[in-house]
N, CA, C, O and CB atoms as a CASP TS submission, in Angstrom:
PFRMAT TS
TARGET T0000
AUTHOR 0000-0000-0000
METHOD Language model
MODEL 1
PARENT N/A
ATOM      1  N   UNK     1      83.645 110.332 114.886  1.00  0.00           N
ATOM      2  CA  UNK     1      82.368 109.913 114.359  1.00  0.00           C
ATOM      3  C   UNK     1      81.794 108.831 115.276  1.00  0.00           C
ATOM      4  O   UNK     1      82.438 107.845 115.635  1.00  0.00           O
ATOM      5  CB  UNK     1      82.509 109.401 112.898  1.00  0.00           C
ATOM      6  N   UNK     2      80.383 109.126 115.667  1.00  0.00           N
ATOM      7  CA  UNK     2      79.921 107.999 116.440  1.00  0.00           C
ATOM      8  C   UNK     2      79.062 106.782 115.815  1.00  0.00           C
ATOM      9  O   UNK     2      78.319 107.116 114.891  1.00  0.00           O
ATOM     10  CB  UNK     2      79.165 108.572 117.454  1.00  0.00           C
ATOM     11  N   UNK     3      79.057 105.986 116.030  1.00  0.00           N
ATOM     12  CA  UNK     3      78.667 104.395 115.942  1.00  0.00           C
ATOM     13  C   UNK     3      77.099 105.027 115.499  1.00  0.00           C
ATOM     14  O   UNK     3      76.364 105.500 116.366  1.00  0.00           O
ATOM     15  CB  UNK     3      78.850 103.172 117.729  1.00  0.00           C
ATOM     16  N   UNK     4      76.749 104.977 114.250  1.00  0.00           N
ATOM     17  CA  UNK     4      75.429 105.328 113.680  1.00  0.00           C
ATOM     18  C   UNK     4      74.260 103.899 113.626  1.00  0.00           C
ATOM     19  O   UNK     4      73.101 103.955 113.214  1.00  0.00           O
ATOM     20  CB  UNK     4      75.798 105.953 112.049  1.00  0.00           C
ATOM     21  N   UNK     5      74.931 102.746 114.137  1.00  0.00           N
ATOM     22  CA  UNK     5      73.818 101.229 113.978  1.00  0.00           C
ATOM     23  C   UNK     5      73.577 101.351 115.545  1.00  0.00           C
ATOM     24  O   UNK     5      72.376 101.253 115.800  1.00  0.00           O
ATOM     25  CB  UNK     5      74.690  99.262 113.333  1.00  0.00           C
ATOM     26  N   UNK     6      74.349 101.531 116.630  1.00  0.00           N
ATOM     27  CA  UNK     6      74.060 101.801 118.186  1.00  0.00           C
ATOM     28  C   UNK     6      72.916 102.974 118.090  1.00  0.00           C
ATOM     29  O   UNK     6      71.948 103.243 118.801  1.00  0.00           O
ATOM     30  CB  UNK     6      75.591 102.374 119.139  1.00  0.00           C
ATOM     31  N   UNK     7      73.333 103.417 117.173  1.00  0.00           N
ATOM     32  CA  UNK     7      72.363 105.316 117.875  1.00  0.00           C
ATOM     33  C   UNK     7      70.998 104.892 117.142  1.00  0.00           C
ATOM     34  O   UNK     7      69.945 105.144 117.726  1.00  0.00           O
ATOM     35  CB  UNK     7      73.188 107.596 116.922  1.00  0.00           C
ATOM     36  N   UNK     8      70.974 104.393 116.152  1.00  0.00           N
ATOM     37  CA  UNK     8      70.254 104.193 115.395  1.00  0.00           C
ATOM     38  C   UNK     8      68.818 103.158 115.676  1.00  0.00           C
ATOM     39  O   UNK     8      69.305 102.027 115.692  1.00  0.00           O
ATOM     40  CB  UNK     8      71.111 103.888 114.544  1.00  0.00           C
ATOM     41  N   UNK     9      67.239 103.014 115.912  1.00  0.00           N
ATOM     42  CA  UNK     9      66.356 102.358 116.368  1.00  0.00           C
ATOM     43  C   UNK     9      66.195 101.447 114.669  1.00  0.00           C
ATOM     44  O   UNK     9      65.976 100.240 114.559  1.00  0.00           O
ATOM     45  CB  UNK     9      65.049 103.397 117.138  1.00  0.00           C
ATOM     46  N   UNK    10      66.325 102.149 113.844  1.00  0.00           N
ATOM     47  CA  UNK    10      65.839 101.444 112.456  1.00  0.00           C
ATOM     48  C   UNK    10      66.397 101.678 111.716  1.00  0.00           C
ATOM     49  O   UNK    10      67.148 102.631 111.923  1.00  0.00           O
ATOM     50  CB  UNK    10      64.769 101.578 111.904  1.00  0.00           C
ATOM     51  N   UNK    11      66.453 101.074 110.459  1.00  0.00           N
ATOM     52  CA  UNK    11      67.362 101.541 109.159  1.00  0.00           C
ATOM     53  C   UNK    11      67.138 102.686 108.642  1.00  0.00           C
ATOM     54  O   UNK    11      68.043 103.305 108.082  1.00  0.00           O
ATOM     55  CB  UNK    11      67.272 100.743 108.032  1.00  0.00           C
ATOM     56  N   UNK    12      65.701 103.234 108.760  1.00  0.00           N
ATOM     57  CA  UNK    12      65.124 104.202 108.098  1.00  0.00           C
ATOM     58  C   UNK    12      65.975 105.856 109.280  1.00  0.00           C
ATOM     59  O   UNK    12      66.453 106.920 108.886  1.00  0.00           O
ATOM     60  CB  UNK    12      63.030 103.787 108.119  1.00  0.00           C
ATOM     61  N   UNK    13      65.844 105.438 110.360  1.00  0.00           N
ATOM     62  CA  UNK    13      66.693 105.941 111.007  1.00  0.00           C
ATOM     63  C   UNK    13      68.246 106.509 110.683  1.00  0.00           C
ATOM     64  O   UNK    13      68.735 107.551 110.249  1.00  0.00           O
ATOM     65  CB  UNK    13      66.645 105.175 111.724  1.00  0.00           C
ATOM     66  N   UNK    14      68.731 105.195 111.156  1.00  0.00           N
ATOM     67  CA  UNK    14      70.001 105.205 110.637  1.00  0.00           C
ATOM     68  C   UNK    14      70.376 105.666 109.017  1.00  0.00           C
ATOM     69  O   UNK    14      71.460 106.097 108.625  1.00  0.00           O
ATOM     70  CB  UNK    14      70.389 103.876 110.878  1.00  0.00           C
ATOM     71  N   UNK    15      69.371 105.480 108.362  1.00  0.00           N
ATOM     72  CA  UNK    15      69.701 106.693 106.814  1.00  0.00           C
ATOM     73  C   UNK    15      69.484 107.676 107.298  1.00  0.00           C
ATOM     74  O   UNK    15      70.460 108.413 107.439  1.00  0.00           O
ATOM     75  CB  UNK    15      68.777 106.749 105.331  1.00  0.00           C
ATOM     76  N   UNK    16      68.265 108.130 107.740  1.00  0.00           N
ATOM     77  CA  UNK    16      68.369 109.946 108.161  1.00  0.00           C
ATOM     78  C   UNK    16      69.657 110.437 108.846  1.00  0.00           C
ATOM     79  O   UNK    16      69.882 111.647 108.883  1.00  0.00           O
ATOM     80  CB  UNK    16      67.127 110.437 109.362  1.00  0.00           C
ATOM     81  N   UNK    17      70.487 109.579 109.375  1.00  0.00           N
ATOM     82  CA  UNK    17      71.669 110.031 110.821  1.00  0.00           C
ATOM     83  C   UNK    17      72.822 110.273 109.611  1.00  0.00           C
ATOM     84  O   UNK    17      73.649 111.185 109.584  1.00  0.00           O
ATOM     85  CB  UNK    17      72.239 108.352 112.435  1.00  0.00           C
ATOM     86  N   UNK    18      72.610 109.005 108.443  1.00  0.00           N
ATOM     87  CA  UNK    18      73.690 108.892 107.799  1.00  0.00           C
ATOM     88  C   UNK    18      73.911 110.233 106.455  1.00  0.00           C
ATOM     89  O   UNK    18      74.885 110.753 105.912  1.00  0.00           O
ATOM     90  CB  UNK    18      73.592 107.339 107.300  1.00  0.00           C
ATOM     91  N   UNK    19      72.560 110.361 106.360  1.00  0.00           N
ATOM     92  CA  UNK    19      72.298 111.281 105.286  1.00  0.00           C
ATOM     93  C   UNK    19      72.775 112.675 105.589  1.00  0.00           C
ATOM     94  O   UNK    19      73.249 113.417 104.729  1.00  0.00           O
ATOM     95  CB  UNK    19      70.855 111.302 104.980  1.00  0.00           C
ATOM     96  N   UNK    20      72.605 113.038 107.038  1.00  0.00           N
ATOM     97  CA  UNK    20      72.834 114.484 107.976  1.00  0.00           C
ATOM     98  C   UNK    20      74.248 114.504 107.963  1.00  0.00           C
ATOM     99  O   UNK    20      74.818 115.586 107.825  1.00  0.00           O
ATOM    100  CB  UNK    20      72.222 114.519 109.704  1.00  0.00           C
ATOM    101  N   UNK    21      75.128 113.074 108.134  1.00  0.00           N
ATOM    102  CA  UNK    21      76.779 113.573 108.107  1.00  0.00           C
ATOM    103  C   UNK    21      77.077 113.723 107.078  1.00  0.00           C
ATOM    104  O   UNK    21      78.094 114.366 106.821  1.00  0.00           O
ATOM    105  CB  UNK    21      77.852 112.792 108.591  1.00  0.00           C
ATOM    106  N   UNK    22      76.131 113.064 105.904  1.00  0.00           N
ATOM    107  CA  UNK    22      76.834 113.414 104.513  1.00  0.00           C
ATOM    108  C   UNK    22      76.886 115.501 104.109  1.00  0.00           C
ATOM    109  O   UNK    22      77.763 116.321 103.840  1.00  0.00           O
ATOM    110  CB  UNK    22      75.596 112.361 103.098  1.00  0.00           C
ATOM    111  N   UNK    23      75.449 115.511 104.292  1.00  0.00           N
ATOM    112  CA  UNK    23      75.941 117.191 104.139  1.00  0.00           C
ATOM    113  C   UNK    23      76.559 117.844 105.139  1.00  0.00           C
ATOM    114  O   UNK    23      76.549 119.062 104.957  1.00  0.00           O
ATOM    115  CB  UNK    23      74.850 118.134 103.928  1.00  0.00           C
ATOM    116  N   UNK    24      77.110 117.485 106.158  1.00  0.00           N
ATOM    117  CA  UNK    24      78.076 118.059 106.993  1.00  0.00           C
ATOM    118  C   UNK    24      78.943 117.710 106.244  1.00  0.00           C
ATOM    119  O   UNK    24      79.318 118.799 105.809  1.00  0.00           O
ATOM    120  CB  UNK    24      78.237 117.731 108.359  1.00  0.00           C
ATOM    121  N   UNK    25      79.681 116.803 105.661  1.00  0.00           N
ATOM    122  CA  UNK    25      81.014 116.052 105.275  1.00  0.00           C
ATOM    123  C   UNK    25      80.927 117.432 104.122  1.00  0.00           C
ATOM    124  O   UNK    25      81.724 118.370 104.097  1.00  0.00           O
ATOM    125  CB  UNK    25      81.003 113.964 104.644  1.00  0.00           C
ATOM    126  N   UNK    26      79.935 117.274 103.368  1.00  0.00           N
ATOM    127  CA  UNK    26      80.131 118.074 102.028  1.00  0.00           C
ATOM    128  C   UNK    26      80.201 119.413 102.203  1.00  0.00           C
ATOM    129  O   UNK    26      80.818 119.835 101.225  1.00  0.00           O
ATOM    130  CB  UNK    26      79.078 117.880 101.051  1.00  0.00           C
ATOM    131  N   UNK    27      79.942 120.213 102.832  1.00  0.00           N
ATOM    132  CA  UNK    27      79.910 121.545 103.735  1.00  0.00           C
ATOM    133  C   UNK    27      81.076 121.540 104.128  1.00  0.00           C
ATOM    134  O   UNK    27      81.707 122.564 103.864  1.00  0.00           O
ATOM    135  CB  UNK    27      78.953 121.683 104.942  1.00  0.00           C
ATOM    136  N   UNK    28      81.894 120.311 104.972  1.00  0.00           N
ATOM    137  CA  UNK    28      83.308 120.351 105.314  1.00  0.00           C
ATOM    138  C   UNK    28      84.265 120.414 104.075  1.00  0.00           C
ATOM    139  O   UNK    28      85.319 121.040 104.191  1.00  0.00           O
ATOM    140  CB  UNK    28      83.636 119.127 106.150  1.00  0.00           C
ATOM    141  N   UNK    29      83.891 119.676 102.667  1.00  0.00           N
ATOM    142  CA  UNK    29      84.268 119.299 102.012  1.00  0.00           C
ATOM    143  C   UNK    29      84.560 121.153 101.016  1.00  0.00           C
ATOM    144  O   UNK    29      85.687 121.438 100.614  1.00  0.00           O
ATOM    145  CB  UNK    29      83.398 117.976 101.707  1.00  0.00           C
ATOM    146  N   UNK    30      83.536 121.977 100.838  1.00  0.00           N
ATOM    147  CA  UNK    30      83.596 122.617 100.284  1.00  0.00           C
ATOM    148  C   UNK    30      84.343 123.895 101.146  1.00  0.00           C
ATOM    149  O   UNK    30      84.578 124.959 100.573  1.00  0.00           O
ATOM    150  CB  UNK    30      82.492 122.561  99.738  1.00  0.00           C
ATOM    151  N   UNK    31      84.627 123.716 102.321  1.00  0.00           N
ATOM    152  CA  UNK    31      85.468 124.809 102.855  1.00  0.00           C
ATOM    153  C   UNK    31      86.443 124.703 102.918  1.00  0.00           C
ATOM    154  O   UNK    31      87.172 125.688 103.035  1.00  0.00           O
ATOM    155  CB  UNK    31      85.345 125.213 103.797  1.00  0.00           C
ATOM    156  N   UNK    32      87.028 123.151 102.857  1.00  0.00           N
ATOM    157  CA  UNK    32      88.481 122.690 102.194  1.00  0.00           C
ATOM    158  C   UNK    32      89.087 123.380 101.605  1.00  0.00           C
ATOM    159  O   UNK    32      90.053 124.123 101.775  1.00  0.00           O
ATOM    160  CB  UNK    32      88.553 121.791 101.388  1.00  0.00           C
ATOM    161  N   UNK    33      87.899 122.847 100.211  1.00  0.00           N
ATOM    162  CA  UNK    33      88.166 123.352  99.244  1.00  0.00           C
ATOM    163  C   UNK    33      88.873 124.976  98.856  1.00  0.00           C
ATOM    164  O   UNK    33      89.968 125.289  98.389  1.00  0.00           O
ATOM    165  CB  UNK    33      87.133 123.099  98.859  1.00  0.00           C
ATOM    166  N   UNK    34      87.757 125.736  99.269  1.00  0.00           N
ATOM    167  CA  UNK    34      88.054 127.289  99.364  1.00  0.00           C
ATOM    168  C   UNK    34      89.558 127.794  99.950  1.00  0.00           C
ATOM    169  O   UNK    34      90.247 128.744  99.579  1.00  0.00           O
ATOM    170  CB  UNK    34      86.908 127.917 100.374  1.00  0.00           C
ATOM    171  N   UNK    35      89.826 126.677 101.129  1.00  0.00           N
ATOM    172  CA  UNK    35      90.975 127.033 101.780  1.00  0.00           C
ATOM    173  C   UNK    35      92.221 126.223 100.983  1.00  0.00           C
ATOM    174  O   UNK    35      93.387 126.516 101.247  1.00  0.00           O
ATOM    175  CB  UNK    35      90.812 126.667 103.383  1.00  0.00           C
ATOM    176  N   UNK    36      91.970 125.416 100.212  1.00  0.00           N
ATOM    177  CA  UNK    36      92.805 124.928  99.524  1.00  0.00           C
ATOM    178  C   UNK    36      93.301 125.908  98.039  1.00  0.00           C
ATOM    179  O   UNK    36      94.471 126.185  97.770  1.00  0.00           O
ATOM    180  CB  UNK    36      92.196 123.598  99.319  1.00  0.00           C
ATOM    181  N   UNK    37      92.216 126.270  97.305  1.00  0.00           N
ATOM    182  CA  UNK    37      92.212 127.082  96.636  1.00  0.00           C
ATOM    183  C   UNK    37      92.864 127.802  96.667  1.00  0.00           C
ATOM    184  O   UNK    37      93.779 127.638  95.860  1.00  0.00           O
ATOM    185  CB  UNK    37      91.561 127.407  96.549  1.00  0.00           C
ATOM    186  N   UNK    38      92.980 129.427  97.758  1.00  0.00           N
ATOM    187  CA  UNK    38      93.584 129.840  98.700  1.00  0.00           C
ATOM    188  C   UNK    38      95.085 129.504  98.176  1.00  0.00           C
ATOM    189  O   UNK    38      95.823 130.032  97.345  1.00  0.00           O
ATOM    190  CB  UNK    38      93.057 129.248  99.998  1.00  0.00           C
ATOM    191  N   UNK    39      95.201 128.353  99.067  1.00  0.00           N
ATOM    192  CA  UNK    39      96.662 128.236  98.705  1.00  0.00           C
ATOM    193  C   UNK    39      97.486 128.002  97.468  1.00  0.00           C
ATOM    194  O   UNK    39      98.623 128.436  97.282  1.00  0.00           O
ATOM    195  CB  UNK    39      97.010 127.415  99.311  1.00  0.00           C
ATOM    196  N   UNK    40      96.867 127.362  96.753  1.00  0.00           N
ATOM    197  CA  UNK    40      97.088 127.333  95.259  1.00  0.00           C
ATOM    198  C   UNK    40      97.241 128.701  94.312  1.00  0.00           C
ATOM    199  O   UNK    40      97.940 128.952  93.330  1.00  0.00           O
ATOM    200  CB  UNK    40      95.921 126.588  94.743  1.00  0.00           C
ATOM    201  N   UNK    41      96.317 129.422  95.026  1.00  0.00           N
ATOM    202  CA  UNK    41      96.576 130.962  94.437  1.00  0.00           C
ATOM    203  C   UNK    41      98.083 131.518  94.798  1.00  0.00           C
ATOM    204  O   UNK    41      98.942 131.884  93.996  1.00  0.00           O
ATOM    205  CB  UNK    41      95.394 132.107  95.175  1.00  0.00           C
ATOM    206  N   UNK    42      98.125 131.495  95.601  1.00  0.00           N
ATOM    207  CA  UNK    42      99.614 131.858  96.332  1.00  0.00           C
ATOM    208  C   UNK    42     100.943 131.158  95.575  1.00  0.00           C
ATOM    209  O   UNK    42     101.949 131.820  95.322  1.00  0.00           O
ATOM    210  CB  UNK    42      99.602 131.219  98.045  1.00  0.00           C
ATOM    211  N   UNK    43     100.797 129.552  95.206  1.00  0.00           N
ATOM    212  CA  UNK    43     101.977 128.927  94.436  1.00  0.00           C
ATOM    213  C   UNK    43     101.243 128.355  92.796  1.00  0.00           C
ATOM    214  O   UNK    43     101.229 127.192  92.392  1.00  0.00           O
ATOM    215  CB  UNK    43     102.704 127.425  95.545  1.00  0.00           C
ATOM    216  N   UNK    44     100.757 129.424  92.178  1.00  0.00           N
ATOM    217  CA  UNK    44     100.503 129.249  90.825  1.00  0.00           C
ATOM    218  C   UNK    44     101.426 128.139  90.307  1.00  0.00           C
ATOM    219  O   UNK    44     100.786 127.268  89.718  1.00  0.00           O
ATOM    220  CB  UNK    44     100.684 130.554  90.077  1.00  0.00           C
ATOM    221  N   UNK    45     102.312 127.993  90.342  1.00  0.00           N
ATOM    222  CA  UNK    45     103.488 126.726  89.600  1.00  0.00           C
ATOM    223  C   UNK    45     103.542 125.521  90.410  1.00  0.00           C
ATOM    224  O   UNK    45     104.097 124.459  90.129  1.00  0.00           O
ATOM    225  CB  UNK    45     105.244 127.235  89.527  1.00  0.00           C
ATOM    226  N   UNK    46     102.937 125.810  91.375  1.00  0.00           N
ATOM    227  CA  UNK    46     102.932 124.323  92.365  1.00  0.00           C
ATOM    228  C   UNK    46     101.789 123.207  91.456  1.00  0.00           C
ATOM    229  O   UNK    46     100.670 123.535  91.062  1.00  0.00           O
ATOM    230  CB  UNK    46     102.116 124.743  94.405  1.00  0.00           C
ATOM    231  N   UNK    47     102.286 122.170  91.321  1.00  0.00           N
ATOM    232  CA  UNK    47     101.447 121.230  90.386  1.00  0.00           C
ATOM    233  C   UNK    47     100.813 120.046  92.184  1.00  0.00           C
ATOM    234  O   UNK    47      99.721 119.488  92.290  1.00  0.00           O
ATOM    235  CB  UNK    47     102.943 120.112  88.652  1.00  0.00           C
ATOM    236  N   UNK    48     101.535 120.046  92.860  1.00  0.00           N
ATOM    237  CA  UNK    48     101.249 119.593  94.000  1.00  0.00           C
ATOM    238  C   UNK    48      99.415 120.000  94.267  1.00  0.00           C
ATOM    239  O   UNK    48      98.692 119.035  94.517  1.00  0.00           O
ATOM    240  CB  UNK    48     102.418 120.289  95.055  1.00  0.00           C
ATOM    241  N   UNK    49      98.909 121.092  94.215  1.00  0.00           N
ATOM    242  CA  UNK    49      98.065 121.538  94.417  1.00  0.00           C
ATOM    243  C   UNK    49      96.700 120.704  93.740  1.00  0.00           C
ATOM    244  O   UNK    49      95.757 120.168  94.323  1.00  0.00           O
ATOM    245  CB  UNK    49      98.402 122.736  94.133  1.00  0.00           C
ATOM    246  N   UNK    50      97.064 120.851  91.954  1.00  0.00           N
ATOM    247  CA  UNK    50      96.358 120.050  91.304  1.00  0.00           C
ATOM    248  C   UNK    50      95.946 118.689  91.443  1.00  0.00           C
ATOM    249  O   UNK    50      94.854 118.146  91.278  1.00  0.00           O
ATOM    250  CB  UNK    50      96.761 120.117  90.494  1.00  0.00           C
ATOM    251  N   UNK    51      97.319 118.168  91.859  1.00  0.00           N
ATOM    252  CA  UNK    51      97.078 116.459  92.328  1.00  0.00           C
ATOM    253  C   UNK    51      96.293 116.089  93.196  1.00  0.00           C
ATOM    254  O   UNK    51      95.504 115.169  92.983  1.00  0.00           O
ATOM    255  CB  UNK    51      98.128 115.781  92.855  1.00  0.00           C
ATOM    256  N   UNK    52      96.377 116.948  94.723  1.00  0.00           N
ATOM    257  CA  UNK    52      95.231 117.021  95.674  1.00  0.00           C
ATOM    258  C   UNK    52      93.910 116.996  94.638  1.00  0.00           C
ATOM    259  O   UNK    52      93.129 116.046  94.693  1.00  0.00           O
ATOM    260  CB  UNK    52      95.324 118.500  96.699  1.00  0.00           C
ATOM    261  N   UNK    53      93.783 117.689  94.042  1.00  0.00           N
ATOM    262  CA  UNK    53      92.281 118.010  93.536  1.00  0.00           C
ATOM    263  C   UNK    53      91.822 116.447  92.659  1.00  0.00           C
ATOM    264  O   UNK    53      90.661 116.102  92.440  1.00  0.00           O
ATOM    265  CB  UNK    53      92.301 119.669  92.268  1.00  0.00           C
ATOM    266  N   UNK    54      92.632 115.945  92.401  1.00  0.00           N
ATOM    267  CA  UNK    54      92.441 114.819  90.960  1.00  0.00           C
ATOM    268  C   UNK    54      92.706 113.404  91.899  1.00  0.00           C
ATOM    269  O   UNK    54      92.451 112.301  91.414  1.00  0.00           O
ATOM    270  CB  UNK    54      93.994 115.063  89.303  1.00  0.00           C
ATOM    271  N   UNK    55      93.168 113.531  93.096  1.00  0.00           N
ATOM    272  CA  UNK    55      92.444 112.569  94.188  1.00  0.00           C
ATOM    273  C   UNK    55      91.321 112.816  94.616  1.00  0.00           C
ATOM    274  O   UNK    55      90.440 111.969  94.765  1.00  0.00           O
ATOM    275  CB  UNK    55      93.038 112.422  95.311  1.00  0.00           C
ATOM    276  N   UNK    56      91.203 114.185  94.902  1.00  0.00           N
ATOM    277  CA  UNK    56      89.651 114.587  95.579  1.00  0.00           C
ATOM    278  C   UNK    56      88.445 113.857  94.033  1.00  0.00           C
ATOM    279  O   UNK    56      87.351 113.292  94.020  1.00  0.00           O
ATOM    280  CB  UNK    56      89.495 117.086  95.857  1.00  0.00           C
ATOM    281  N   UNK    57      88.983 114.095  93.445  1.00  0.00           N
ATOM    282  CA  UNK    57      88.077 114.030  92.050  1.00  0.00           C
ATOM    283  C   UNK    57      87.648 112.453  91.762  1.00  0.00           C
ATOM    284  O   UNK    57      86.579 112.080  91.279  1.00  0.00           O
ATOM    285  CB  UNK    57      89.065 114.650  90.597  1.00  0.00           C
ATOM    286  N   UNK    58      88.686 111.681  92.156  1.00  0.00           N
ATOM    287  CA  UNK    58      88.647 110.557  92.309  1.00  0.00           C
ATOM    288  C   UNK    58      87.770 109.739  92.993  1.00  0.00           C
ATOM    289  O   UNK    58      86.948 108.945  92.536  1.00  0.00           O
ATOM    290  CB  UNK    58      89.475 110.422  92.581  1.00  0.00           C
ATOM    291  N   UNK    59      88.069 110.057  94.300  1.00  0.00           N
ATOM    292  CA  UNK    59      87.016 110.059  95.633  1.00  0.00           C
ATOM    293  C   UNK    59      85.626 110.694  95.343  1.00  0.00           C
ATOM    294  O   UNK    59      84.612 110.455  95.998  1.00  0.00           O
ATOM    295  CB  UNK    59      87.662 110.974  96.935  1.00  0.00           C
ATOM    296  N   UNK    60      85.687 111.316  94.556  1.00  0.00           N
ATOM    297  CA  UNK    60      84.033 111.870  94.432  1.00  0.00           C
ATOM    298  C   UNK    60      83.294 110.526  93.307  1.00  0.00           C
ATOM    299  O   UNK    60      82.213 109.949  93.424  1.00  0.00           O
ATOM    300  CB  UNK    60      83.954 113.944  93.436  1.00  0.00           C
ATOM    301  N   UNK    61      84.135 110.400  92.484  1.00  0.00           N
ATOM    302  CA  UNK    61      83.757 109.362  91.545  1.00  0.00           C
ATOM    303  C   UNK    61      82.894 108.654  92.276  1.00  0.00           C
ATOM    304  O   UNK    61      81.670 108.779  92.309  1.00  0.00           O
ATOM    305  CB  UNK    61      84.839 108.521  90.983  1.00  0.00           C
ATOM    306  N   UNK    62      83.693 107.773  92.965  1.00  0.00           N
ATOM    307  CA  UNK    62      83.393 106.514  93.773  1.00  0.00           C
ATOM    308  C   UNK    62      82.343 106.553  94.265  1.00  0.00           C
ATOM    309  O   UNK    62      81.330 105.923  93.962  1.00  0.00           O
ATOM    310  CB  UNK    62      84.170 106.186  94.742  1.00  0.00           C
ATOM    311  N   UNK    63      82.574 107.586  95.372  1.00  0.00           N
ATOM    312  CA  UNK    63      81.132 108.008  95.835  1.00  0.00           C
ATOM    313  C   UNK    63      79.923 108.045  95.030  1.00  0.00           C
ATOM    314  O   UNK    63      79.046 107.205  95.231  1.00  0.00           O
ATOM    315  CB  UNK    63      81.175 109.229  96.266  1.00  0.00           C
ATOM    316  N   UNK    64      79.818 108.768  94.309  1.00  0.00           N
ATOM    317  CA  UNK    64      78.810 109.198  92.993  1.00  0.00           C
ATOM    318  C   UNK    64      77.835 107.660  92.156  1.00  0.00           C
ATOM    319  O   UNK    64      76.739 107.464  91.631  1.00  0.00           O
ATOM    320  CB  UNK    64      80.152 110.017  91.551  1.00  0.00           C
ATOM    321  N   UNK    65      79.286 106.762  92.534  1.00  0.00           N
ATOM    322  CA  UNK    65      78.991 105.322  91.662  1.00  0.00           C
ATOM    323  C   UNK    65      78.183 104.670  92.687  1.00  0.00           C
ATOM    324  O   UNK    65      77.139 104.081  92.406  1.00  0.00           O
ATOM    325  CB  UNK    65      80.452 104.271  91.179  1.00  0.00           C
ATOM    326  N   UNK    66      78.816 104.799  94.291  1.00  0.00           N
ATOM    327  CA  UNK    66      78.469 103.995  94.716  1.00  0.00           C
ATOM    328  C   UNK    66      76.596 104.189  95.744  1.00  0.00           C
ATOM    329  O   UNK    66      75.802 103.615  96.489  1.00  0.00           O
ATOM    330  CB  UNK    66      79.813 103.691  95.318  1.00  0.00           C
ATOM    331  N   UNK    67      76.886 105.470  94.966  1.00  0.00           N
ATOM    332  CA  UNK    67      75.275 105.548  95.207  1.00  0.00           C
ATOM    333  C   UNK    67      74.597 105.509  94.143  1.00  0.00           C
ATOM    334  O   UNK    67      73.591 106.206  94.012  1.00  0.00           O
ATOM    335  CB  UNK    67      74.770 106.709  95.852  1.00  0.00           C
ATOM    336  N   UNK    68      75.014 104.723  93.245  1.00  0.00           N
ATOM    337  CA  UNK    68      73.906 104.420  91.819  1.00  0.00           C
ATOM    338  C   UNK    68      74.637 105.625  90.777  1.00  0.00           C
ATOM    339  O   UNK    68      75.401 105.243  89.891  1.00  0.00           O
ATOM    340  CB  UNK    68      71.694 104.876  92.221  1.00  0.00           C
ATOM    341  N   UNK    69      74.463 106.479  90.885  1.00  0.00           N
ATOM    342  CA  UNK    69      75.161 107.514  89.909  1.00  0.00           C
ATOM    343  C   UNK    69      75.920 107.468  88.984  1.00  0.00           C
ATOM    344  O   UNK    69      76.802 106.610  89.014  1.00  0.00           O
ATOM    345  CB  UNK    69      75.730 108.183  90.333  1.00  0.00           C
ATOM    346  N   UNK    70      75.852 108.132  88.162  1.00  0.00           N
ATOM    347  CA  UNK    70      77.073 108.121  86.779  1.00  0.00           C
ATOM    348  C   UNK    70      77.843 109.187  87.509  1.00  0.00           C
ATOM    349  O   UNK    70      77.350 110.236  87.922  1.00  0.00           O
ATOM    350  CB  UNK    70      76.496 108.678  84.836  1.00  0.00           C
ATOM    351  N   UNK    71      79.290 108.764  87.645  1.00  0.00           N
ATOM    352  CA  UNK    71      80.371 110.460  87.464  1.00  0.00           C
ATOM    353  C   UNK    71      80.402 111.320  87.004  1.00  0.00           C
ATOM    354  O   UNK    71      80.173 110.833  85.897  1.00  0.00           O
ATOM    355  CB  UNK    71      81.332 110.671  87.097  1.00  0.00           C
ATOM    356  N   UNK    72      80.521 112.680  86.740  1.00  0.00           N
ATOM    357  CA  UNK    72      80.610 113.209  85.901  1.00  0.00           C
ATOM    358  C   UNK    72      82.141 113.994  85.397  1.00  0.00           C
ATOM    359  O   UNK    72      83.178 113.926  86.057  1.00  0.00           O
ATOM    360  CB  UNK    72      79.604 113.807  86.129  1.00  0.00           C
ATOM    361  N   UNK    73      82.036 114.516  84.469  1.00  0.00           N
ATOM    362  CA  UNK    73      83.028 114.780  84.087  1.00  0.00           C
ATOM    363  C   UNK    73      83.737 115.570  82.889  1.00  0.00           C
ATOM    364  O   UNK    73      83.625 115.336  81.686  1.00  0.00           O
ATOM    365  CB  UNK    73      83.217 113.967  84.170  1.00  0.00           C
ATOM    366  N   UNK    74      84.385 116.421  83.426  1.00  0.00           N
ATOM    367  CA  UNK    74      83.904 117.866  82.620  1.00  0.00           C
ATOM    368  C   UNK    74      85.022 118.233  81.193  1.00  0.00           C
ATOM    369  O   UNK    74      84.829 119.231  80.498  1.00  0.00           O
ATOM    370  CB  UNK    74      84.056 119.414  83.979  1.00  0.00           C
TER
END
């Protein structure tokens, strides 16, 4: 990841640069996913699998909060 306040002329800037890795991240985030899935299909009894997900779930929280947001939660 490169230095986004160097690349960056303005703040308004530097949100657009920052905003563009976020849906890359989440695009990365959801092919993970799929490939994680994937594997979980394969070891139905693996509880290992789930835990990944309920950190991921975690990490989304945060995120969610720390852009003003309520979590959600199903």
């Amino acid at each position: 990841m490169y230095d986004v306040k160097k690349q960056a002329r303005s703040a308004a800037e530097a949100y657009k640069m920052r905003q563009a890795n976020i849906t890359i991240q989440l695009a990365a985030l959801l092919d993970a996913q799929r490939a994680h899935a994937g594997d979980a299909a394969k070891e139905p009894r693996h509880w290992g699998y789930a835990g990944d997900l309920e950190s991921v779930e975690e990490l989304l929280s945060k995120a969610v909060e720390a852009l003003g947001g309520k979590p959600v939660t199903a």
